[in-house]
C-alpha positions, 0 to 999 in steps of 0.5 A: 500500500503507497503511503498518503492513499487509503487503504482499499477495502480488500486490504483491510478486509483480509487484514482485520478478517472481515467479509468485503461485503460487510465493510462496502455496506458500511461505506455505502451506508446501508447499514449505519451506527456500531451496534450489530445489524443483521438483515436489510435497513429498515425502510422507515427511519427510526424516529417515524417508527418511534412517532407511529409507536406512541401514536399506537400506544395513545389510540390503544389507550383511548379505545381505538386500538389498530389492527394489523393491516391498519398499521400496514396502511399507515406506514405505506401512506407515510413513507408514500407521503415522504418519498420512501421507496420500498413497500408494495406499490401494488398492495398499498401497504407495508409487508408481513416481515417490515411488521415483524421487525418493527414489532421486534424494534417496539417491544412495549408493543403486542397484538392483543385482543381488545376487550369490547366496552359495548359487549362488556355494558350489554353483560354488566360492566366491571366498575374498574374499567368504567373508572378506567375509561373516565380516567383516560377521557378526563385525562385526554381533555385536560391534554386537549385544553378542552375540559372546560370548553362545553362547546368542544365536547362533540359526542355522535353516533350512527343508526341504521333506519330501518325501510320496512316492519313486518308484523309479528301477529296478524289476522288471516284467514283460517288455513290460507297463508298471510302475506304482508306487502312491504316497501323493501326487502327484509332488513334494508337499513339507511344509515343515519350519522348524527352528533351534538355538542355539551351546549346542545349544539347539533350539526349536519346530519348526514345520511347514507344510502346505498348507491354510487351516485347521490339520486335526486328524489333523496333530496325532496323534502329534506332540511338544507344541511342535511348531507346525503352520501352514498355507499357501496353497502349503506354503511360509514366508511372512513372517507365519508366520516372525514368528509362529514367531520371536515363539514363540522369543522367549517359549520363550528370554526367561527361560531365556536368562542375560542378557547381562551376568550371561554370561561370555565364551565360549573 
């Protein structure tokens, strides 16, 4: 080797008795810091994987915990957002083994069955996990700055208007078959999403059938803020409930105080 040039990485392979193509993944960066590092870089840097942690931890917390696949989803979109290369373009999300190593690099994480709050009601509820899920909510208003703010605490929920009853008893003739004339078949609901706030404030309601396109008679006799979408299956889907929540957002901004011209609520 001439004095003043670097040495080559065949030399210093043999020399310290370490594989090539070790030393030419440290030069090119794939794999970076002094700890053991065995298998591919992950795709997303390690501060992205440490915000969707605390972000699966918070909605675990709160009662919204994501499933697998939704994880997936969010870890596609994010390095799609961020011009990251490596996930599935066809499958639109991260893969089976990107998972697993990122459940290896989070080990406060573990796939869980989640207990059902409105299964656990229906049976008779522990007192211990009401108590709980007051405890986490006070504790999301008081991080929000919104526990005082009635007219910040939103609370909604969906129905499923039924179109047509059949009776359970009737009168028919002795040995014939009744038959009852219905307006639609047998359990065809229209979803129905309403909300209201703590001063009884109450936004769109929006209404949901089943269609790809919006029919004009839906419209007749219906208030002006009533927002009519349509779905494949006349249920709420995640697009519907954001464009519904974008709606509120733009009807509440300036008739809602702000928060620090509002009195405390007794």
């Amino acid at each position: 080797m001439e004095s003043g040039k670097e040495p080559k990485l065949s030399f210093l392979a043999r020399a310290w008795n370490v594989p090539i193509s070790t030393l030419q993944r440290r030069v090119k960066g794939i794999i970076s810091g002094f700890s053991h590092a065995s298998g591919r870089k992950p795709y997303l840097p390690a501060e992205a994987e440490k915000e969707l942690a605390n972000m699966l931890t918070m909605l675990s917390q709160r009662g919204f915990p994501l499933r697998t696949a939704d994880i997936k989803t969010v870890a596609f979109d994010y390095a799609k957002a961020n011009g990251i290369q490596g996930f599935s373009e066809a499958k639109k999300k991260a893969g089976y083994y990107w998972f697993q190593g990122f459940m290896k690099r989070n080990p406060n994480l573990s796939i869980r069955k989640p207990e059902s709050l409105s299964a656990a009601r229906a049976a008779g509820m522990n007192p211990e996990v009401v108590r709980k899920w007051f405890r986490d909510y006070e504790a999301l208003l008081e991080e929000l700055g919104i526990k005082h703010l009635p007219s910040h605490l939103w609370n909604c929920d969906e129905s499923g208007l039924q179109h047509s009853f059949s009776s359970s008893h009737a009168i028919g003739e002795v040995g014939k078959r009744c038959y009852e004339i219905t307006a639609g078949e047998k359990r065809e609901t229209t979803t129905v999403l309403a909300a209201f706030n703590a001063v009884g404030t109450y936004p769109s309601l929006m209404v949901i059938f089943k269609g790809k396109r919006v029919r004009h008679e839906w419209l007749y006799g219906s208030p002006d803020n009533v927002l009519v979408k349509v779905s494949d299956n006349r249920w709420i889907n995640t697009e519907l409930l954001i464009e519904w929540r974008k709606t509120i957002v733009s009807q509440h901004a300036t008739s809602s105080p702000p928060r620090w011209s509002q009195q405390p609520c007794v």
